[in-house]
C-alpha positions in Angstrom: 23.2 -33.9 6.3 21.0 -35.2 3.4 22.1 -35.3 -0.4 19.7 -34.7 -3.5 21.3 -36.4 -5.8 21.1 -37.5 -9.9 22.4 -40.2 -11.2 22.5 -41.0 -15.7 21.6 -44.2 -17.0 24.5 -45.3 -19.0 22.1 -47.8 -20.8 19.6 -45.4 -21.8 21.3 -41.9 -21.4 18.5 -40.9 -19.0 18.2 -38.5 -15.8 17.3 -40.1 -12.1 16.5 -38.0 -9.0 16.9 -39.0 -5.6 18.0 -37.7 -2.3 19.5 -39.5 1.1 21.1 -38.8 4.0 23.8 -41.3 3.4 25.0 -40.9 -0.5 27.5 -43.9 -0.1 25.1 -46.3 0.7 22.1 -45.2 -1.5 24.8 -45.3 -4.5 25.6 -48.8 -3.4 22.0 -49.7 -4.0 21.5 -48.2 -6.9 25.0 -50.2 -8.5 23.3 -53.6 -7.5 20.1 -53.6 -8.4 18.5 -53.2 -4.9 16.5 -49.9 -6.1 13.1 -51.1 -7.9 12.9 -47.8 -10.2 16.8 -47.8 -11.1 17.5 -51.7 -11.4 17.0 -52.1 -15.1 18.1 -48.9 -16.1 22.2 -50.3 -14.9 24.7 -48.9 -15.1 24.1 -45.4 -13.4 26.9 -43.0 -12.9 26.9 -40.3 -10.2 26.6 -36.4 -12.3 25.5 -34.3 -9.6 24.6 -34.1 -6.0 24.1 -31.2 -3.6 23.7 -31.0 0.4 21.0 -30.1 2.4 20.7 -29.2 6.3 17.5 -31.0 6.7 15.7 -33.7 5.5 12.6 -30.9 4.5 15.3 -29.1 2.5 16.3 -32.2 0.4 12.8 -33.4 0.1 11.7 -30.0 -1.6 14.9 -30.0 -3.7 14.3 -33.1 -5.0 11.0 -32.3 -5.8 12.2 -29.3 -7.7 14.8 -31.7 -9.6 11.7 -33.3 -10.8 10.1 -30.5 -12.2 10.3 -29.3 -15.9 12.3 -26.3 -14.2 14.6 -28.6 -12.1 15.1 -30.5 -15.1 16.3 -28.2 -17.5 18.2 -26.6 -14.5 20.2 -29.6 -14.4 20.6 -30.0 -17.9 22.2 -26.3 -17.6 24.4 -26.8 -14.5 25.9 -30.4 -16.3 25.6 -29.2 -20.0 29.5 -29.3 -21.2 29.4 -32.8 -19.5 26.3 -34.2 -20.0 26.5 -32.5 -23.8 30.0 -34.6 -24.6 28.9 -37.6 -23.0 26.4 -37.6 -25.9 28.6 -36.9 -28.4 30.4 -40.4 -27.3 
């Protein structure tokens, strides 16, 4: 099984996309520091992930996420939560 997963910056409120075939572990990176395009952007908090079959799968997913479509499609799916985490 492989995970597309996206994680928020709590410092800075912004969106990361990522995917792995073991979420526990990648998360564990992410948290301390070990992940060069994350590690200043700490803490990150875990909004959304979805499971894929195959590694091809999650690789084309997360290159969807990245899109301007896949962006505002994750805006949609997460807006009551993402919406009242702004309003903190």
């Amino acid at each position: 099984m492989y995970y597309v997963y996206v994680l928020r910056s709590e410092r800075d409120g912004n969106l990361y996309v990522g995917y792995s075939s073991d979420l526990q572990k990648r998360l564990e990176l992410h948290a301390t520091g070990r992940v060069l395009s994350t590690e200043h952007r700490r803490p990150l908090e875990l909004v959304y992930y979805e499971g894929c079959i195959n590694q091809q799968d999650a690789l084309h997913r997360e290159k969807y996420m990245k899109t301007a479509y896949g962006k505002r499609y994750i805006w949609n799916r997460l807006k009551e939560y993402l919406g009242s985490q702004n309003e903190e």
